[in-house]
N, C-alpha and C positions, 0 to 999 in steps of 0.2 A: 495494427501490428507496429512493434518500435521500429522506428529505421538505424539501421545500422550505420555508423556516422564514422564514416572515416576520412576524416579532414584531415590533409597532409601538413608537414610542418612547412608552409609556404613561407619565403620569405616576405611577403606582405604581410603576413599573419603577424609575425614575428617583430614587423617594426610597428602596427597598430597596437600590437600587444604592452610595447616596450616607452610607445607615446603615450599612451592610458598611464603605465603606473611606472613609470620612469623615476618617481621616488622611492621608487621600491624594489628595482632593478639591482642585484648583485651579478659583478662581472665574476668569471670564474669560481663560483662558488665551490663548495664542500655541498655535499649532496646528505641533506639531513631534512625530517620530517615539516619542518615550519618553512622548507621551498617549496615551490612547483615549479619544475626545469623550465624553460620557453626552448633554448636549442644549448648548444654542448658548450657554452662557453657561459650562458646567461641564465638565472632564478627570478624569479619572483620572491620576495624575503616578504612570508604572509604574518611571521611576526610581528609586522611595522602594521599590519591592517587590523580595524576593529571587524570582531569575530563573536559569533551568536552560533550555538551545535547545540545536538541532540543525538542521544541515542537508543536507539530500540533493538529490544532481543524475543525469544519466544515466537509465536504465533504474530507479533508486528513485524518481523523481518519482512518478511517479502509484500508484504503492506506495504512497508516506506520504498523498498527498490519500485516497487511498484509506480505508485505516488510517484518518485523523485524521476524516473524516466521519463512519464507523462509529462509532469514539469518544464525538465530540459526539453522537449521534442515539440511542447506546444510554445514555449518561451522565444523568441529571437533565439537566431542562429549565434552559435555565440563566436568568436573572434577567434578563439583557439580552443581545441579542444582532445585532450591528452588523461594522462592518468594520475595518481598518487604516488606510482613508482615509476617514475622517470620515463617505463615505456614509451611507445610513439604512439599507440591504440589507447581508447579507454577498455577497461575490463566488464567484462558482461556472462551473464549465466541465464539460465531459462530456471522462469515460474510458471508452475499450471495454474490458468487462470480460468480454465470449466474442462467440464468431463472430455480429456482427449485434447487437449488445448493447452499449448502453452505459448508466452513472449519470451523475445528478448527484454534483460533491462541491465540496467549499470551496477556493479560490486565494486567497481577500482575506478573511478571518471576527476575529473577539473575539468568545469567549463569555465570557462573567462568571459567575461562580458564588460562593456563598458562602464559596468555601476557598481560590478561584485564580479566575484569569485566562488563560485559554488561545487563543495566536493563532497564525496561519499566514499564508504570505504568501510571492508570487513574483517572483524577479527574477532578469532575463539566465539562465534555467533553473533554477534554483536553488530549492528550495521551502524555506522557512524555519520550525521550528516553537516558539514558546516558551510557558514556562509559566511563570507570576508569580503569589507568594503571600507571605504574611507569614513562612511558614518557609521554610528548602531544600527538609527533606527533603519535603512535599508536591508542589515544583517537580521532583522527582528520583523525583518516585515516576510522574508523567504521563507524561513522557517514556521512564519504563523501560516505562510498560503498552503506549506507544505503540511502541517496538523490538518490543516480544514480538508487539502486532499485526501490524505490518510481517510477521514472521517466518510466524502461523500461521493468519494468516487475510487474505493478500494475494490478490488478484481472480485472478491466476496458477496458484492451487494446484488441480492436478488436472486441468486444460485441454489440451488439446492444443496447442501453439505452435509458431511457424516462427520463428526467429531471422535476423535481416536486413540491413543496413546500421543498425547499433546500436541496431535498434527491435525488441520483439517482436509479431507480428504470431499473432493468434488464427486458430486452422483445424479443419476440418470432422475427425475422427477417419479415417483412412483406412478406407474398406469392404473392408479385404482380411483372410482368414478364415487360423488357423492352417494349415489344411487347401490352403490354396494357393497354400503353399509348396513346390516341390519340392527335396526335401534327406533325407538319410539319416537315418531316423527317429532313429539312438541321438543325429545331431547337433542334430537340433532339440531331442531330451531334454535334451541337455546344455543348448543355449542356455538353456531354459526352465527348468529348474530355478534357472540364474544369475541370472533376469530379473523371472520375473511370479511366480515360486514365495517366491523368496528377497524381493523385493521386497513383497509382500502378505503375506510372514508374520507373524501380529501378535506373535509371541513376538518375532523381531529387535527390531517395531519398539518393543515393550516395553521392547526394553533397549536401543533407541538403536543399533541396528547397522545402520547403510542403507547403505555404502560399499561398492560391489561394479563391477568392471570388465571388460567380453568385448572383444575385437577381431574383426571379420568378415575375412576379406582371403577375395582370390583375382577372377581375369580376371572381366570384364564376364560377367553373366547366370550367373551362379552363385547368384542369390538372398539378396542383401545387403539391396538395396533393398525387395523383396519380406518379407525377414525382419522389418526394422525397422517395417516397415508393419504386420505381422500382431500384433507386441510392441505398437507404439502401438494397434492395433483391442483386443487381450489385457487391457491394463489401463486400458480404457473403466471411465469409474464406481467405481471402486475409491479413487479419491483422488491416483492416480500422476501427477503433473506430467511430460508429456514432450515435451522440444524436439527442432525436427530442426532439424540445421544443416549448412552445406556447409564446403567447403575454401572459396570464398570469402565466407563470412560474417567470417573472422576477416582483415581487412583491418589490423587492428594487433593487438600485445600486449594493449594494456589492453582488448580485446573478449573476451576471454577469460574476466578480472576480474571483468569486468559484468554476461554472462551467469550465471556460477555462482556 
């Protein structure tokens, strides 16, 4: 679970804060987008700092709040930590993150740290994330930790998922058992080998080979629906991320995109 971080605006804070980036300090400022407050008299002016951002909307939103919480809460504590709008809190909301399960994570934060500046922030869907330092490559280095998190430690990985009117929506693993399915044993072999064998082999996944493709066809009650059920029961706890989705789930092209 996130911890909920509410660091007060200590005057210790405040003068560490102000010894770090003391060339970048504005006494009394006008209170505009390229500050971040430190206390009612003093900014930080993060247009003086080199800055590397990203943004993500759709089905990545809460991927990156996700990610970038994780980040903040496993990274050093950072010196100060406030919001994008002056508040005295950073801003935060809850993601479901499995059936019945949700976190807290960050929608409105600045952390300060002695090397960067790292903030996030939402608007018209859009999650925003940048990262301000005296050099690039430091700013180019948060944002690459932060992609690789997105990728292999998003709240998605391994869950069972229903895919839906462009939201993914967390579900219970189906209770249905290899054993009932009825289908000719050499074809379940086969399915199985393509599936739960190839898919959990760690030699594949050693070398990066997970692209694999079956098609089911044939009239109703033939054991399609049933199949897919016993593969999503099959690779419970394994790590195997698996979506079900319908013919109308894909309501446009770019749901397609989104999903995978």
């Amino acid at each position: 679970m996130i911890k909920w971080n509410k660091q007060s605006f200590e005057k210790e804070n405040i003068k560490k804060v102000e010894a770090q980036y003391k060339d970048y300090v504005v006494e009394k400022p006008e209170m505009v987008a390229s500050q971040i407050k430190i206390d009612d008299n003093k900014s930080i002016n993060l247009a003086g700092l080199q800055v590397t951002d990203t943004g993500f909307s759709g089905l990545l939103n809460p991927i990156c709040k996700y990610a970038f919480a994780k980040m903040v809460n496993e990274m050093e504590k950072p010196i100060f930590f406030t919001s994008n709008s002056f508040s005295k809190y950073p801003g935060t909301c809850e993601i479901t993150t499995d059936v019945d399960k949700t976190e807290t994570v960050y929608d409105n934060a600045c952390a300060i740290y002695n090397d960067k500046i790292v903030t996030i922030s939402e608007s018209y869907g859009t999650v925003s994330v940048a990262c301000y330092a005296k050099d690039k490559p430091d700013t180019k280095k948060f944002i690459e930790a932060l992609n690789h998190k997105m990728i292999k430690e998003n709240q998605y990985r391994g869950k069972c998922l229903f895919f839906a009117d462009s939201s993914v929506i967390f579900r219970d693993t189906p209770a249905v058992g290899w054993d009932d399915v009825v289908m000719a044993k050499k074809h379940k072999d086969e399915i199985k080998t393509n599936t739960v064998d190839f898919l959990t082999n760690p030699k594949f996944s050693s070398l990066g080979i997970n692209t694999r493709g079956i098609i089911l066809h044939g009239p109703p009650g033939t054991g399609k629906t049933m199949m897919v059920k016993s593969l999503f029961n099959s690779m419970k706890d394994t790590g195997i991320t698996r979506v079900y989705a319908t013919a109308d789930t894909f309501t446009y092209a770019d749901v397609v995109t989104q999903l995978f």
